[in-house]
C-alpha positions in Angstrom: -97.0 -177.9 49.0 -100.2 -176.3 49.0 -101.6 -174.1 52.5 -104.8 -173.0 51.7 -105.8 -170.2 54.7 -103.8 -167.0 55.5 -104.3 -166.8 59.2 -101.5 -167.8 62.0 -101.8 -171.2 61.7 -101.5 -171.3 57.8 -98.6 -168.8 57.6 -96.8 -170.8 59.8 -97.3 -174.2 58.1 -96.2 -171.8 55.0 -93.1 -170.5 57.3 -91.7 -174.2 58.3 -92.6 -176.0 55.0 -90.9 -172.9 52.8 -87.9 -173.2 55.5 -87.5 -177.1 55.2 -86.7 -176.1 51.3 -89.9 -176.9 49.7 -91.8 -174.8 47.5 -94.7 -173.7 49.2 -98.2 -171.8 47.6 -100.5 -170.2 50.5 -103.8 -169.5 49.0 -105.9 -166.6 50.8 -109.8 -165.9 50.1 -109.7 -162.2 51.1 -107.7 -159.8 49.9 -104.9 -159.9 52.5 -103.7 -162.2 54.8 -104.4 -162.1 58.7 -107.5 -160.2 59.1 -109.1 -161.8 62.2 -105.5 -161.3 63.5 -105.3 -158.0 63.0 -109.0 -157.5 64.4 -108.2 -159.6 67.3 -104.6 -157.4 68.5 -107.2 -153.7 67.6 -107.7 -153.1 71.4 -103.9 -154.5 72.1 -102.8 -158.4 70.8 -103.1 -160.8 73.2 -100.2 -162.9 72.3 -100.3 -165.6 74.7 -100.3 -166.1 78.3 -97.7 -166.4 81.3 -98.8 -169.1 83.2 -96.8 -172.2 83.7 -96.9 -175.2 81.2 -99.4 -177.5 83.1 -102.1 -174.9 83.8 -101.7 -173.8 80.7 -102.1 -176.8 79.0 -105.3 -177.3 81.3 -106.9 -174.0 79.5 -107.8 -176.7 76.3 -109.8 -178.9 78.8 -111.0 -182.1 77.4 -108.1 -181.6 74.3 -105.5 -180.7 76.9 -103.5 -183.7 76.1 -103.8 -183.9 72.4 -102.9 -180.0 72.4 -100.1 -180.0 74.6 -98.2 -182.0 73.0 -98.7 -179.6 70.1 -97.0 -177.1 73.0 -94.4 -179.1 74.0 -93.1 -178.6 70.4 -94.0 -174.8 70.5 -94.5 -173.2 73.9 -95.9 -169.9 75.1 -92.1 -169.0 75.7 -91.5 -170.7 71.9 -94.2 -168.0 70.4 -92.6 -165.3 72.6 -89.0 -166.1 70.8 -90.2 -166.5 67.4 -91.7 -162.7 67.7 -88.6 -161.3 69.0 -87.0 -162.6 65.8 -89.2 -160.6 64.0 -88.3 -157.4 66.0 -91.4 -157.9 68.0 -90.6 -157.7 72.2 -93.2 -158.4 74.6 -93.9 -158.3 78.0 -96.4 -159.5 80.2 -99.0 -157.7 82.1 -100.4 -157.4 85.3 -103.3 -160.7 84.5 -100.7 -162.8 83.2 -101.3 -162.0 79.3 -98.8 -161.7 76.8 -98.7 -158.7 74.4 -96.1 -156.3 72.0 -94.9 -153.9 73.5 -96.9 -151.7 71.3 -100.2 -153.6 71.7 -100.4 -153.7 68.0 -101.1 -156.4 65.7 -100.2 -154.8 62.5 -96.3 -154.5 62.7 -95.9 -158.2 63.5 -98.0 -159.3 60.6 -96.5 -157.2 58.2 -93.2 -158.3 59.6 -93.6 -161.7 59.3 -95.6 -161.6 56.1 -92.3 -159.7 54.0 -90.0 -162.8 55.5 -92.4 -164.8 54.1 -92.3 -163.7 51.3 -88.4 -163.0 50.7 -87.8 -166.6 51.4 -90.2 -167.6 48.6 -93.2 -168.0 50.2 -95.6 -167.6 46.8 -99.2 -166.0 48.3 -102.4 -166.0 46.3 -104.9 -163.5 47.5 -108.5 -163.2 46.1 -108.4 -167.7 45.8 -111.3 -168.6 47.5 -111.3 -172.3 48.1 -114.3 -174.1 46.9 -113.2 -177.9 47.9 -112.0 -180.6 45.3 -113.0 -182.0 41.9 -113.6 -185.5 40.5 -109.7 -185.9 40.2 -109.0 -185.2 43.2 -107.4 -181.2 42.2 -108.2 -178.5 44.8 -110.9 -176.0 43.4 -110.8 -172.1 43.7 -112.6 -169.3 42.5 -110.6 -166.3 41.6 -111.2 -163.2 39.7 -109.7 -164.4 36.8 -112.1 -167.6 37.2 -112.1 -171.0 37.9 -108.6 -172.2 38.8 -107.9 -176.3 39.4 -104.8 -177.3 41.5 -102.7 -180.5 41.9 -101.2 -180.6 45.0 -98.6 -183.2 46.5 -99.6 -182.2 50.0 -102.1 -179.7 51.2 -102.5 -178.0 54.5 -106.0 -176.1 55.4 -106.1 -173.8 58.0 -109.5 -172.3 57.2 -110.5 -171.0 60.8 -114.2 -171.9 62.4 -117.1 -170.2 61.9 -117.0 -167.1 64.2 -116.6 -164.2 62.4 -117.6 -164.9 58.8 -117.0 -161.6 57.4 -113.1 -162.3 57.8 -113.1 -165.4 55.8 -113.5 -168.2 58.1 -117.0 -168.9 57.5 -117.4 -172.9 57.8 -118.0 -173.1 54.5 -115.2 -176.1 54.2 -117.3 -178.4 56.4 -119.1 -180.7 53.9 -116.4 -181.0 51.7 -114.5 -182.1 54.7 -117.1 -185.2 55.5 -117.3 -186.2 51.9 -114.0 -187.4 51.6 -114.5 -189.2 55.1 -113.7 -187.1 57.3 -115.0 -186.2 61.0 -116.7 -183.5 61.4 -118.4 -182.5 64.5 -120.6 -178.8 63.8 -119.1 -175.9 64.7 -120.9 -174.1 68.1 -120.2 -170.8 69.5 -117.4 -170.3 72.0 -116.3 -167.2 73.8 -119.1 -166.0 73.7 -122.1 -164.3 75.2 -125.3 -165.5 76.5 -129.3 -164.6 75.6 -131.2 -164.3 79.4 -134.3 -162.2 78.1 -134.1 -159.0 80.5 -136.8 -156.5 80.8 -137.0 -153.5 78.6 -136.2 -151.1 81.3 -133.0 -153.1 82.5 -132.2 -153.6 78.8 -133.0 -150.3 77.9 -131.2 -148.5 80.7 -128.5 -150.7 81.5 -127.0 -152.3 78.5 -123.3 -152.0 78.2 -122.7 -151.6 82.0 -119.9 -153.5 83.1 -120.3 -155.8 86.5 -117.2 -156.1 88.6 -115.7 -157.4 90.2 -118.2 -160.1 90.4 -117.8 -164.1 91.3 -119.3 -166.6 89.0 -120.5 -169.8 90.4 -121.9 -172.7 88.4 -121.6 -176.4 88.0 -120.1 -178.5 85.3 -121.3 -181.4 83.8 -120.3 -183.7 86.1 -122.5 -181.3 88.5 -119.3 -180.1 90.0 -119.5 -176.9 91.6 -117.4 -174.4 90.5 -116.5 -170.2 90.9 -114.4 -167.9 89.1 -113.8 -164.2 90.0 -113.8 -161.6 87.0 -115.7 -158.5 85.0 -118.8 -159.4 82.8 -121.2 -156.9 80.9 -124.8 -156.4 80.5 -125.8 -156.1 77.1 -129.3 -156.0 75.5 -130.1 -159.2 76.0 -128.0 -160.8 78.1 -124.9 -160.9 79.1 -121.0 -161.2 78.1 -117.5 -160.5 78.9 -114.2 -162.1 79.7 -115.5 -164.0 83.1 -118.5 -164.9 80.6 -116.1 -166.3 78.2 -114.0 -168.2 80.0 -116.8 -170.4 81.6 -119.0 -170.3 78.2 -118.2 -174.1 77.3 -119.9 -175.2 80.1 -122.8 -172.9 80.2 -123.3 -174.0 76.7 -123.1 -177.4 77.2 -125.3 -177.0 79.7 -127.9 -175.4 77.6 -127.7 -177.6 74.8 -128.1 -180.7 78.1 -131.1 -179.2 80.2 -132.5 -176.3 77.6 -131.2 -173.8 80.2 -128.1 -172.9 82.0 -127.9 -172.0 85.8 -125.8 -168.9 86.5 -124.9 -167.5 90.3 -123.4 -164.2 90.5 -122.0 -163.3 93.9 -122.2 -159.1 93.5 -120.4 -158.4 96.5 -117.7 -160.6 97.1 -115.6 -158.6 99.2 -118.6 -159.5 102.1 -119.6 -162.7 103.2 -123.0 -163.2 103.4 -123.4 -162.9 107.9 -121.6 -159.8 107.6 -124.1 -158.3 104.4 -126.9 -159.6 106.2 -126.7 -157.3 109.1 -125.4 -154.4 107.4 -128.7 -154.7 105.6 -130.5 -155.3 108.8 -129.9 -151.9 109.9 -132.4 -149.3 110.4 -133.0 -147.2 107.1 -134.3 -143.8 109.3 -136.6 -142.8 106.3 -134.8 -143.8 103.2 -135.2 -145.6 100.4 -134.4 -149.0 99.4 -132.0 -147.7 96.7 -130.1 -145.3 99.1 -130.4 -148.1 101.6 -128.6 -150.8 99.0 -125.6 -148.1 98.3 -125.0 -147.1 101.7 -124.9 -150.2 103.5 -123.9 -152.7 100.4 -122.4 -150.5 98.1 -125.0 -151.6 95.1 -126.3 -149.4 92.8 -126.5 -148.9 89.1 -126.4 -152.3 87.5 -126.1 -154.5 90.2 -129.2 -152.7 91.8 -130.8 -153.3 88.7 -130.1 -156.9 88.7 -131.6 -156.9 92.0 -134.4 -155.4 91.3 -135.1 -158.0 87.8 -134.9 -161.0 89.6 -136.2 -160.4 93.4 -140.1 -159.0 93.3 -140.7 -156.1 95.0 -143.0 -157.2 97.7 -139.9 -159.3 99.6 -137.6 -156.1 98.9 -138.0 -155.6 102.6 -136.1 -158.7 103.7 -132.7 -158.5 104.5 -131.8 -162.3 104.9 -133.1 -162.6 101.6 -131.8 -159.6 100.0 -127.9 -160.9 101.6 -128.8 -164.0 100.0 -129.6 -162.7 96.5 -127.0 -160.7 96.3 -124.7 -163.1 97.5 -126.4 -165.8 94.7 -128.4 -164.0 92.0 -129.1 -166.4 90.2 -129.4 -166.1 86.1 -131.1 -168.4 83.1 -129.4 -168.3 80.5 -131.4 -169.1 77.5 -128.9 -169.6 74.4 -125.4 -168.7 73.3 -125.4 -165.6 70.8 -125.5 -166.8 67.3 -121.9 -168.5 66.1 -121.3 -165.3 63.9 -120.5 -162.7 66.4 -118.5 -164.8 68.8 -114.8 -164.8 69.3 -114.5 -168.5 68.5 -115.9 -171.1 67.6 -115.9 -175.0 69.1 -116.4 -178.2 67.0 -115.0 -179.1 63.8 -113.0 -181.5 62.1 -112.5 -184.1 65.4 -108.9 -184.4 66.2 -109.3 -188.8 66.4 -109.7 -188.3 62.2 -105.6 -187.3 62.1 -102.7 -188.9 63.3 -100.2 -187.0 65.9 -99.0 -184.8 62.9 -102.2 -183.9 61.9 -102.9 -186.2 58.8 -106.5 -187.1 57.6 -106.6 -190.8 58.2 -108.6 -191.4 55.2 -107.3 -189.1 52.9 -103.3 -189.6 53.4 -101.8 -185.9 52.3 -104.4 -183.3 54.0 -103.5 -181.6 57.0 -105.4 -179.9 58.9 -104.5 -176.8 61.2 -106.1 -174.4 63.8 -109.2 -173.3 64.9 -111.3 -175.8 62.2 -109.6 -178.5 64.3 -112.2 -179.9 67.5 -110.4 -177.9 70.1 -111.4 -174.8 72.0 -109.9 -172.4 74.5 -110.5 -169.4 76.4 -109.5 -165.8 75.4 -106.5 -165.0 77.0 -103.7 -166.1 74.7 -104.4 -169.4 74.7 -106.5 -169.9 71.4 -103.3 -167.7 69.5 -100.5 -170.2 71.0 -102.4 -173.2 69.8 -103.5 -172.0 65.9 -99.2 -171.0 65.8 -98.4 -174.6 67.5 -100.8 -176.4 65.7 -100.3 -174.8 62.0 -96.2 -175.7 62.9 -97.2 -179.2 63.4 -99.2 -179.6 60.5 -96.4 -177.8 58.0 -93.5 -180.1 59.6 -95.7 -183.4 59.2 -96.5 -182.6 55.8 -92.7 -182.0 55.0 -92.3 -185.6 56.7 -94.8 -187.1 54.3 -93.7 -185.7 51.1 -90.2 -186.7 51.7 -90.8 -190.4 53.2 -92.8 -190.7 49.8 -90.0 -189.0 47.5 -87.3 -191.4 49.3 -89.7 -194.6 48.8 
């Protein structure tokens, strides 16, 4: 059996294939195996999450179903077991997340890539996959040159597009859709958003964090929704984990109406009666500024956000200064560009495979992770599913190869 992809999902197709007693080749483009994951755990790895099954499961949103039952195979608690038999504890933190004990990516991966290996695991780095020829062999360029491979059963676990620089740059998407396959284009997800501030406020204020801070927005059924968390201001917009775990449906909106509407609550620890006459009080001679930070506690950021959408000749109001604070509202204009996101949506649509993740017109080619049509916010939640999913994939594909053997 053939995985082509060296990140979590195809090491563990690799892991269950290689430990059903086939003979398994995993073939990497870069020069190592794991590289996003190892980028992804450098401020601590997010493992997965601790919430229970059901909300978990309701992280994957329209895919919920189709991924849980990938989780009810190969759980959050699943994930957590299969580390600790590599020497990896962890424990869970104080939002819920899942993470080693020593934050770090590194020892897992080179754990889990030397028991892949001493059970026979054989790993080709430097194979870039380049799709198949006219006889149907998988194609590769390597740096000894061309190489052609017959393979029995192939899983690809080739990633999206975010992050190009790692290897999983999309690339695989036309080859995928001429042998008949779905394909849906890969858009950006976790990600941040273009608004188009001034040059002082994106000059001044870019990289100042906004928290805590309520989101409120509506879905696409134009239900309203809110969501308490931290965001950032960046040059152009803005970005962060409250950001990214309602970026589906500001993008969706976007690519709907040409805009998305974004309400940020800045103080929500005030409702908006109580603001209002805190900002009704006298200011005795000073500013507006002082005035804000005094009575409201704004300042820095938030002021400036003030101060970008409300013009300065209604300043002076306080019902509508309570109200803008309590609803500033944002455009956002597009998500940033699918490169620099943390993941990406789209891809190969999940109605092209049957349950264990089999190409229905091309009987033999799995499929596995993030270049399946699934997404997820940060959080632990994308990690659990590439692991479930690549587990899924590598079991089917042992099915397959052995119903044909015994027919």
């Amino acid at each position: 059996m053939v995985v082509v992809g060296g990140g979590p999902a195809g090491l563990m197709a690799a892991e269950v294939a290689r430990a059903a007693g086939l003979p398994v080749d995993l073939y990497e483009a870069k020069g190592s195996v794991g590289r996003k994951f190892l980028i992804a755990g450098k401020g601590g790895l997010n493992l997965t999450h601790s919430d229970p099954f059901d909300a978990f499961v309701a992280r994957y949103r329209e895919r919920a179903d189709a991924v849980g039952a990938w989780l009810r195979d190969f759980d959050a608690d699943a994930l957590r077991a299969w580390a600790r038999g590599l020497g990896i504890d962890t424990y869970v933190g104080s939002s819920g997340r899942v993470f080693p004990l020593d934050r770090k990516a590194a020892p897992l991966l080179r754990g889990w890539v030397r028991r892949l290996k001493d059970a026979g695991v054989r790993m080709h780095v430097h194979h870039r996959w380049t799709g198949w020829d006219d006889a149907g062999a998988l194609r590769f360029d390597t740096p000894a040159g061309a190489l052609r491979v017959q393979a029995p059963a192939t899983v690809l676990a080739l990633g999206g597009g975010s992050w190009p620089q790692l290897g999983s740059d999309g690339a695989w998407q036309p080859w995928l859709a001429a042998r008949g396959v779905d394909v849906r284009p890969l858009a950006p997800a976790n990600c941040g958003f273009d608004i188009g501030w001034s040059e002082h406020l994106a000059g001044r204020h870019a990289g100042a964090p906004l928290k805590p801070v309520v989101a409120h927005w509506r879905d696409g059924a134009g239900v309203a929704h809110a969501l308490q968390g931290e965001c950032v201001l960046t040059a152009t917009g803005i970005e962060g984990s409250l950001i990214y775990a309602i970026a589906a449906d500001l993008r969706e909106a976007i690519a709907r109406e040409g805009a998305a509407r974004l309400d940020l609550d800045l103080v929500p620890g005030r409702d908006l009666a109580r603001l209002q006459r805190d900002l009704d009080r006298p200011r005795s001679g000073r500013s507006l500024s002082e005035h804000l930070r005094r009575q409201a506690g704004i300042g820095g950021a938030k002021a400036a956000l003030l101060h970008e959408v409300l013009p300065a000749a209604v300043r002076g109001d306080a019902a509508l200064l309570a109200r803008t604070l309590k609803r500033l509202p944002l455009r956002l204009l597009r998500p940033r560009p699918l490169a620099e996101t943390i993941s990406s949506a789209g891809g190969v649509r999940l109605e092209a495979f049957d349950a264990g993740l089999m190409a229905q017109t091309a009987p033999g080619l799995f499929c596995a992770g993030e270049m399946l049509d699934w997404e997820a916010p940060t959080g632990g939640y994308l990690l659990t599913a590439c692991f479930a999913s690549g587990r899924r994939a590598g079991l089917a594909a042992v099915e397959w190869l052995r119903a044909g053997a015994a027919a």
